[in-house]
Every structure is written in C-alpha cells, then in structure tokens.
Kinemage of the C-alpha trace (Angstrom):
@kinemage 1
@onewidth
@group {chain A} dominant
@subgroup {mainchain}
@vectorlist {calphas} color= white
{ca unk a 1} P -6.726 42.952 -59.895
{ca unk a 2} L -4.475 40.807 -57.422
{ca unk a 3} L -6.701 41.763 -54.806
{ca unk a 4} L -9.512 40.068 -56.565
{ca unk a 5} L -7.512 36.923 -57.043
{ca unk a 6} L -6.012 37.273 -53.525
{ca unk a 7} L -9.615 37.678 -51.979
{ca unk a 8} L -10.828 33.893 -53.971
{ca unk a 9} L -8.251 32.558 -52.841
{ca unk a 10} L -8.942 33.325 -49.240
{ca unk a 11} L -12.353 32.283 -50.050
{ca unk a 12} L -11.240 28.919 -51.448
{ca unk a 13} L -8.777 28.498 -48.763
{ca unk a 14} L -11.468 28.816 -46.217
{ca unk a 15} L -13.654 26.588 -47.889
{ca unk a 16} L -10.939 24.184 -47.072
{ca unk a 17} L -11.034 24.607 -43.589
{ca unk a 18} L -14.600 24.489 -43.023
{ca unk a 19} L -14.368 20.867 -45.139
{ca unk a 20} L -11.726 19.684 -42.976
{ca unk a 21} L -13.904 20.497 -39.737
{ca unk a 22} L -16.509 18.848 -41.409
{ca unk a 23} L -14.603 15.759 -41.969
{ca unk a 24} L -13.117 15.566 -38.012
{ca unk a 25} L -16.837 16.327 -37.006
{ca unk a 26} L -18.584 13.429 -39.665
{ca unk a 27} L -15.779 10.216 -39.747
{ca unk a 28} L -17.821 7.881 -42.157
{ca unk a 29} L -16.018 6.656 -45.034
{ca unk a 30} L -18.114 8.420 -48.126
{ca unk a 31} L -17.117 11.995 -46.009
{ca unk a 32} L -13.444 11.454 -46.001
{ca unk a 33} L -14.389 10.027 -49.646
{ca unk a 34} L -15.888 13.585 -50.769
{ca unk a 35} L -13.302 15.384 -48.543
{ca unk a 36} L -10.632 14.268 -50.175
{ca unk a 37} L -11.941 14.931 -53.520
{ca unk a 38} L -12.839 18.260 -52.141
{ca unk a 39} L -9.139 19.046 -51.159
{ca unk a 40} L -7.810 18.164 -54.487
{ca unk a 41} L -10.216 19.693 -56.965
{ca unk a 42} L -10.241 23.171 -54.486
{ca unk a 43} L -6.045 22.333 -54.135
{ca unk a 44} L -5.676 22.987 -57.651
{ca unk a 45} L -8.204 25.697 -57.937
{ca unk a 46} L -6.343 27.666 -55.447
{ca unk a 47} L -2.855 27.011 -56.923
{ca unk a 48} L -4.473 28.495 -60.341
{ca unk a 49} L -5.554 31.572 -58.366
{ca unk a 50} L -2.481 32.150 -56.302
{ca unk a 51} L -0.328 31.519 -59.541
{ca unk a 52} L -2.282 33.849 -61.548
{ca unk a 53} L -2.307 36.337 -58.728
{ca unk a 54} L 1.546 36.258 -58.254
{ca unk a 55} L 2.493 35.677 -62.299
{ca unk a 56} L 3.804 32.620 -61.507
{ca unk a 57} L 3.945 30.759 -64.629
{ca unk a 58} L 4.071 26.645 -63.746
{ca unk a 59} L 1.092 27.271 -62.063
{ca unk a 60} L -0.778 25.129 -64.415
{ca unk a 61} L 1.779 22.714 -64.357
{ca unk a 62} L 1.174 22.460 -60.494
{ca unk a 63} L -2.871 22.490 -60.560
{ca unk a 64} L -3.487 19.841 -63.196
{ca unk a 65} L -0.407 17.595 -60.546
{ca unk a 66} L -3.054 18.082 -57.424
{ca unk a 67} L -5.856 17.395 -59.784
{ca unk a 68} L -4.739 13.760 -61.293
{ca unk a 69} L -3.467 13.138 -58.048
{ca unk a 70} L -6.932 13.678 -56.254
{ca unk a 71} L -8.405 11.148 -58.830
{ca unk a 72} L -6.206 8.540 -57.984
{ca unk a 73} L -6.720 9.018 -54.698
{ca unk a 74} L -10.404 8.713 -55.019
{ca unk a 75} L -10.189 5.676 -57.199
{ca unk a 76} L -7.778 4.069 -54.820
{ca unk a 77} L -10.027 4.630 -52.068
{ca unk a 78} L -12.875 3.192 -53.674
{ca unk a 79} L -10.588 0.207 -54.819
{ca unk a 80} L -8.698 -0.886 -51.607
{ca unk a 81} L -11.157 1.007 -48.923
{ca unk a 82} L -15.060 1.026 -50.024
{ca unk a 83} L -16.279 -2.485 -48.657
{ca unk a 84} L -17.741 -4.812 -50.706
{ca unk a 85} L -21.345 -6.007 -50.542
{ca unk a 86} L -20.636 -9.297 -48.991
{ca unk a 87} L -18.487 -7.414 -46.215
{ca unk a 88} L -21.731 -4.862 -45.064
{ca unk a 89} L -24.523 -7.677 -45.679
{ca unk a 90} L -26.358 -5.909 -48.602
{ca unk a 91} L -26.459 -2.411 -46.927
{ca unk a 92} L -24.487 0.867 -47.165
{ca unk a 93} L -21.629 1.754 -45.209
C-alpha cells in the first residue's frame, strides 16, 4: 500500500514542477496568482500522502498549516498586488 501512496505523491510532486515551469515560462500576475494557490492546495495534498504513507501522525496538523497559509497568501496578493481599475484604465492586467 505505501507504494500506492509513494507513487501519488510522485505524481503530485511532479505536478509541482511542471506548475513552477509554467509560472517562469508565463510571468503575468493572475499565473503567479493560480501558481501559488496551486503550490499550497497540492503542498498540503502531498504532506497528507507522504504522512499517511510513512504513519506519520501530525500530518494533518501540517497539511491544513500549508493550506490556511496558501489562502492568505492568495488574499494578500489580491489585496496589496492585483491593481485597481483606475491603475489599468478599465482593462485587465
């Protein structure tokens, strides 16, 4: 059964990687928006796997940490780093 586990959590892991190329190969703001909302929801998915793969028992704990802090991150972005409509002129980013 780890091997299971182990092999989604290669699968997640690479998922990862291909989002990072994506965001050094696209650098608009809604990419690096969705990236990083990407890396935290997949962050914590991948901590569940690993910890259920190794019996590690805070690995809950750990997950639902990445998660609320991959919110905040995309509400602080949106906050402080979306421009506003008077900034762009009426159009999108």
């Amino acid at each position: 059964m780890n091997a299971v586990f182990m092999s989604a959590a290669l699968a997640l892991l690479l998922s990862i990687l291909l989002g990072l190329a994506q965001v050094f190969r696209h650098r608009g703001r809604a990419d690096s928006l969705l990236a990083a909302l990407l890396f935290g929801s997949t962050g914590a998915a991948l901590v569940l796997v690993l910890a259920k793969a190794l019996g590690l028992s805070r690995g809950a704990d750990i997950a639902l940490v990445f998660a609320l802090l991959a919110a905040v991150l995309g509400v602080a972005f949106v906050v402080r780093g979306w421009p506003s409509e008077e900034q762009t002129g009426g159009q999108d980013p």
